[in-house]
Structure formats: structure tokens, C-alpha cells
N, C-alpha and C positions, 0 to 999 in steps of 0.2 A: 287781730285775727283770731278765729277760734273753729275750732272741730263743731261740726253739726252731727250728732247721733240720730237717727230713728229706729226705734224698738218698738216692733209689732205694732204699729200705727194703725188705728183703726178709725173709719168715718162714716158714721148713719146720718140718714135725714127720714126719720121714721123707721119704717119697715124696710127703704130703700138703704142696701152697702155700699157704698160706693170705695171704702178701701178697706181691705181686709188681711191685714196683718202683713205690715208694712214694715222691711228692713234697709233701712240706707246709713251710710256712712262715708261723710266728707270729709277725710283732711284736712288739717289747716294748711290754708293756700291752694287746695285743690280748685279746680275748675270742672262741676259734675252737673251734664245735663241729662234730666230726668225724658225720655221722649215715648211716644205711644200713639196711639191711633184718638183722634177724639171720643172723650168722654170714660179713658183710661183713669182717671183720678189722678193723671200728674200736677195738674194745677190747684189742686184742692190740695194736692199735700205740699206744694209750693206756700199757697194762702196758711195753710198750719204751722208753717215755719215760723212764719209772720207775724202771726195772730191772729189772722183775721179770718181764723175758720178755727170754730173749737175744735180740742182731738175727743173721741167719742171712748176711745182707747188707746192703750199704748204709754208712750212714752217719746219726748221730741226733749232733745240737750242744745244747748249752745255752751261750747266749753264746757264748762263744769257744773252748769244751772240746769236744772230739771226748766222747762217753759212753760208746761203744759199751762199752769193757771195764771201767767205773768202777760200784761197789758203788753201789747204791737209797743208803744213808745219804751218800754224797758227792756226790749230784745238786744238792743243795739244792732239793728239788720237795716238794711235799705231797700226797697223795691223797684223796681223799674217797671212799668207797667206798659202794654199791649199797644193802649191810645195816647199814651203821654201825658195823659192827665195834668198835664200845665196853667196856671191860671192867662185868662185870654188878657186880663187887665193890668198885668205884670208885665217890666220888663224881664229880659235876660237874667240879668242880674237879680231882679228883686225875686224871681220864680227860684233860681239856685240856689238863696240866702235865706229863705223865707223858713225853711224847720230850723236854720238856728236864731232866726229874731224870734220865733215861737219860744225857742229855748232859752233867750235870753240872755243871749252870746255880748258882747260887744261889739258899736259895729262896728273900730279898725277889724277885730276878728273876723267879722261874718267879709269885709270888702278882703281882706286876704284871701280866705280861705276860696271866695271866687275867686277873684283872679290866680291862684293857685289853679282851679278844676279847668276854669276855660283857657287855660294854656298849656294844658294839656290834650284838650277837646278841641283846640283850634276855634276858640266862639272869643276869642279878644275882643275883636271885631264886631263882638253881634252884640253888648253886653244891655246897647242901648235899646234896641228894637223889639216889638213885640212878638209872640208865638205866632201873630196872622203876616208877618214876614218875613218866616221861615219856610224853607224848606223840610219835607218830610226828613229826611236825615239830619238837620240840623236841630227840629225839635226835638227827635233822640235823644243827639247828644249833651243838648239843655235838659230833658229827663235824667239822663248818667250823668251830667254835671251836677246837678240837686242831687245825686245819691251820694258822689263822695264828698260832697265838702263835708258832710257827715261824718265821713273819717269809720265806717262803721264795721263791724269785727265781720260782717259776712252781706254779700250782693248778692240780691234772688233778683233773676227776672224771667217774668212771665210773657215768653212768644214776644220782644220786642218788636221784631224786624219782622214781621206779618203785614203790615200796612204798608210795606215798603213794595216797589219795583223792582224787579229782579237783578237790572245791576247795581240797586243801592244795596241790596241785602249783601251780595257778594263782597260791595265795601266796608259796611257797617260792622260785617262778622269778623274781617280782620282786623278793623279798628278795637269791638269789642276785646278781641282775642289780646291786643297787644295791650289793651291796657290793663286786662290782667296777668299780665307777664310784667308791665311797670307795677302796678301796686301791690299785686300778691295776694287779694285778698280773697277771702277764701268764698267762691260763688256756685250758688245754684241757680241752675238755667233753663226753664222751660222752654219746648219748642214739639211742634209734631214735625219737623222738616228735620227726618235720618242724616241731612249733609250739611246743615249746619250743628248740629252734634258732634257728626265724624268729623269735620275739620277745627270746631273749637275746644271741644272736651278735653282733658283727660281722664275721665272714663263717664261712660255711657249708663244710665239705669234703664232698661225693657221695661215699658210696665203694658198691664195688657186685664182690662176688666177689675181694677182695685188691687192685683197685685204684682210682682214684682216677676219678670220671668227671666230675667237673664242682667248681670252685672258684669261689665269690665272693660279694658282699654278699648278705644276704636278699633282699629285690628285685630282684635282678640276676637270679638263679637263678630267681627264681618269674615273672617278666615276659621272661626268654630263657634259656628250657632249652636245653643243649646238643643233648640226645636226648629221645628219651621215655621214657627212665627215670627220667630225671631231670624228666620234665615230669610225670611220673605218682604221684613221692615225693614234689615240693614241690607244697605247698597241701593244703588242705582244706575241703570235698570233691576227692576226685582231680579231676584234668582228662579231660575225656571225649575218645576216639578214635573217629574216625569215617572208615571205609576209600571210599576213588574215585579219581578222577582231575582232572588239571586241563587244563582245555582252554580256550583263547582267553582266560583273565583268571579263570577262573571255576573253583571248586572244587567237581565234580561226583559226589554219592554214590547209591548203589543204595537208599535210605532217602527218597529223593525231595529231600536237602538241595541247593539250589545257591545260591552264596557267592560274591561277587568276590574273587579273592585280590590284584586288582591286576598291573601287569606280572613276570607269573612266566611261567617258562619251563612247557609243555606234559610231562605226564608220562602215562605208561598207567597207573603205579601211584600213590597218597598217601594218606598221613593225617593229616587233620586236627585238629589237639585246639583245644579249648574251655575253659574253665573254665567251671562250673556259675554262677557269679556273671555270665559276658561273657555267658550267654545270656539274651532277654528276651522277655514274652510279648506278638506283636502280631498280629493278624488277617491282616498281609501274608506272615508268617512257616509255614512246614512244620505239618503237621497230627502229632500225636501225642498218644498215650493215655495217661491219667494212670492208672498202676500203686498206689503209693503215695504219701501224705501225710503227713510230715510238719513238723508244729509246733512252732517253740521258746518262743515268744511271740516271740522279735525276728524269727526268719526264717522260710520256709518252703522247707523241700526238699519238689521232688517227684521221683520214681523214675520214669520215661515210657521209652515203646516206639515207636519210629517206625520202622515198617514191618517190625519185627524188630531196629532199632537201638536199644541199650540207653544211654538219656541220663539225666544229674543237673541239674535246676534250681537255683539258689538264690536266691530275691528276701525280699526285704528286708520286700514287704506280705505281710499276714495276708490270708491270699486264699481265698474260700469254694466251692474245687474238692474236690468228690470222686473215689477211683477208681475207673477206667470212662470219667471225661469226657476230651471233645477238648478241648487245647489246641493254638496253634500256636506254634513258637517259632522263633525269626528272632536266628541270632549277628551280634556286634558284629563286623562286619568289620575293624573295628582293630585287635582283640583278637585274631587270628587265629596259630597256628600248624601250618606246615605239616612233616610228615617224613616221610622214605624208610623205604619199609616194610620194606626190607631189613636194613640198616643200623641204623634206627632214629635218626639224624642229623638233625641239624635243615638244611633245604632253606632256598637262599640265600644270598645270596654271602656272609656269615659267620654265626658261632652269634650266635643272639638277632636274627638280621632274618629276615620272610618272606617 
């Protein structure tokens, strides 16, 4: 296993930047997914890990080796890739095995060190058959089985579980999770999906236009955004923005909302966000129109209009509102986030206080 450094990592293709002074740092053994909106440079700077994108600037370590000018096969890294990139003509077996007959392994080595991965991957069974009689999830885990028998000091993957169906993904991500919890090895993990991040990370990198806007544990990011970009990428449903001012303790919107923000300084401009989950329905609370309902059986969103203010509910009861009707809804003052609408900063005397 080994530490991955990036230091001010920079990527041109011409005139175009696509990263621009790039800071991350992975522990060894850590589990850190890089995530963003497409076309953020997370996966460019995934590919730079790798090798397989030069660095334009900067600085990329594994352990103790500078990388920048050392060949993909001296990295000691393993990739797992989006499509699976599997040979069609290969078994199981021979698709898992095949960078260490590249390497020259021996084969009781190369048949151990499979049988080792796929007993752990649950592919005993398959070791015979080819990738066109597999299952999308089970060619996966022949991709992740050909990355450990490699045994290798750090795991990148790039958006695996994009090709999957939604309840394989929600399999896949615990599967991946636990088996870096069994081997330790220290992974980065590309993905634009914020919830598979927050449930497998530990810790999260913002990146937004080639650079970095926000680092830290899941909770950390999702309970104190730096900005609201970052208040707007983590969670789901987004966190709701709602434009006014704060005057005397109190956060005042043109939607009729007013909030105690507690001792905050007076502003002409702000916005405040919410999450759909801090808000809650009480009779004391703002009047708004319920637009749409939806039902999951465990929760209910609703879609509401307060005054022209477009808001997101989410409670937890099965509630027998249609659209059309009033509700009022009244935020958790606790829960509160306030930022400069300029800027887009979080307001208060550091990030993640209000």
C-alpha cells in the first residue's frame, strides 16, 4: 500500500485547462472519491494517477516516488475501468490472470493468485465461462478480480457502477466497500453519483471546473458546505436556496419565510439553504402550495411553491396531501445555512458555522 500525493496538478490540451492547480492527498489505506459534475477533471486526474494522461504541471507521488515521468506498468496501481474492458475471447480465469502471464508470473502463481481473487468476489463458479455469459455485475467483479491478483500498492476506479441498474449499483457499492475494508488498499474512486461517494468514502474531494472546492469526510461536507456548490452537489434531494436578507438575528425572504439565524451580522443580501429533510410541517410555519407528490412508501417528497419560491420537502410519514393543497412549513433553525450570494461562501466566522 502506499500514500498518493498531488501537488498543484495541472492539465492543458492546448490553450484548453482543464485542471488547475490540483491538491489531493490519500492515505495509506484510505478509501477517497474524487466526485463533481461532468467534465470537472475528476477523471483526468484519475487517468494522471495512472499514467495515462500526462501531468502538464505539478507534481503526482506514489509513496515515495515522484511519477510524473514513470510508465502506467511501473506505477504499481490497478484500474478498474467504466466498460470493463474484459477480453470477449478469454475465460474468467484467463481475463483475471492475463497482466501476470504478461508479467511472467508462473503459472501455479498466476492459478493461485486467481483462485485467491475470485473467492473472494464470489466468481469460483464462473472461472470457466466467458464475459458474454456474465452478468453486468458479475463482469465487474471479473474487472476487480484482474485488479487484485495484481496485489497492487493503490485501486483507481473510474465511474464503475454507471452501466449498472440501480439495484445492482446499490449491491456493487457495498460489495466494493467491503472489500476495501478486507484488503486495505489504499483507492481512488471516481464517480459523478454524491451517494455513492457518501456511502463509500472516507473522505470526499469537491472538484468543480479543474479545481478542487471543498475536502473532507462525508458528514463533514454534507453538515458544512464550504459554498453552495458544494451545498448543492452534497445530498439528496439538493438543498433548497432561498434569496433575502438578515436583519436583527433573523433571516428575512421575499416568500414570506422569516427564521432566527441567531447572533449574525446584518446583510442587505443572503441565501439561505435547507435541506428538504431540516424542513418540517407545522401550523406555525409559512403557507405554501403543494405542486407535486411524491411517494416512495418509506418517504414522501413534495415539490411546493411559496410565493413563487420553489421548495423540496422530505418526511419520513406517508401523508395524505394532494396537489393544490396548503401546507406550512417551518425550517429547523439549527439546521440552518446561510451564504453570500455573491461569492457563494458560506457566511460566518469559518466554513461550516452559521
Amino acid at each position: 500500500m502506499a500514500e498518493v500525493q498531488i501537488r498543484d496538478a495541472r492539465k492543458s490540451y492546448g490553450a484548453v485547462e482543464v485542471l488547475r492547480g490540483v491538491d489531493v492527498e490519500v492515505r495509506d489505506g484510505e478509501f477517497v472519491a474524487l466526485v463533481g459534475p461532468s467534465g470537472c477533471g475528476k477523471s483526468t486526474l484519475l487517468r494522471m494517477i495512472a499514467g495515462l494522461e500526462g501531468i502538464s504541471g505539478g507534481e503526482i507521488r506514489i509513496g515515495a516516488r515522484v511519477v510524473n515521468d514513470i510508465p502506467p506498468k511501473q506505477r504499481d496501481v490497478a484500474m478498474v475501468f467504466q466498460n470493463y474492458a474484459l477480453y470477449p475471447h478469454m475465460t474468467v480465469a484467463k481475463n483475471m490472470g492475463f497482466s501476470l502471464k504478461l508479467a511472467g508470473k508462473p503459472k501455479d502463481e498466476i492459478d493461485r493468485r486467481v483462485a485467491a481473487a475470485a473467492e473472494i468476489l464470489d466468481l469460483s463458479t464462473l472461472l470457466d465461462r466467458l464475459p458474454r455469459q456474465l452478468s453486468g455485475g458479475q463482469r465487474q467483479r471479473v474487472a476487480m478480480g484482474r485488479a487484485i491478483v495484481r496485489n497492487p500498492r493503490v485501486f483507481l476506479f473510474d465511474e464503475p457502477l454507471s452501466n449498472l441498474d440501480a439495484k445492482l449499483r446499490v449491491q456493487m457499492r457495498a460489495e466494493i466497500k467491503a472489500l476495501h475494508q478486507r484488503l486495505g488498499t489504499t483507492t481512488v474512486y471516481v464517480t459523478h453519483d454524491q451517494v455513492e461517494a457518501m456511502t463509500m468514502a472516507d473522505k470526499i474531494v469537491v472538484m468543480r471546473a479543474g479545481v478542487v472546492e471543498q475536502v473532507g469526510s462525508p458528514l463533514d461536507l454534507y453538515d458544512h458546505p464550504a459554498n453552495m456548490f458544494v451545498a448543492g452537489f452534497i445530498g439528496s434531494p439538493a438543498m433548497n436556496f432561498i434569496e433575502g436578507h438578515i436583519e436583527k438575528g433573523r433571516f428575512i425572504s421575499g416568500c414570506g419565510l422569516s427564521v432566527a439565524t441567531g447572533p449574525t451580522a446584518d446583510t442587505a443580501r443572503a441565501v439561505l439553504g435547507i435541506r428538504p429533510e431540516h424542513l418540517t410541517l407545522d401550523p406555525a410555519g409559512t403557507a405554501a402550495t403543494v405542486v407535486v407528490v411524491e411517494q416512495t412508501g418509506s418517504e414522501t417528497l413534495l415539490l411546493l411553491d411559496m410565493a413563487g419560491q420553489k421548495l423540496t420537502y422530505l418526511g419520513r410519514d406517508r401523508l395524505p396531501i394532494r396537489p393544490g393543497e396548503t401546507v406550512h412549513i417551518l425550517p429547523d433553525a439549527t439546521r440552518l445555512h446561510l451564504f453570500d450570494p455573491q461569492s457563494g461562501h458560506r457566511l460566518g466566522d469559518r466554513p461550516g458555522t452559521a
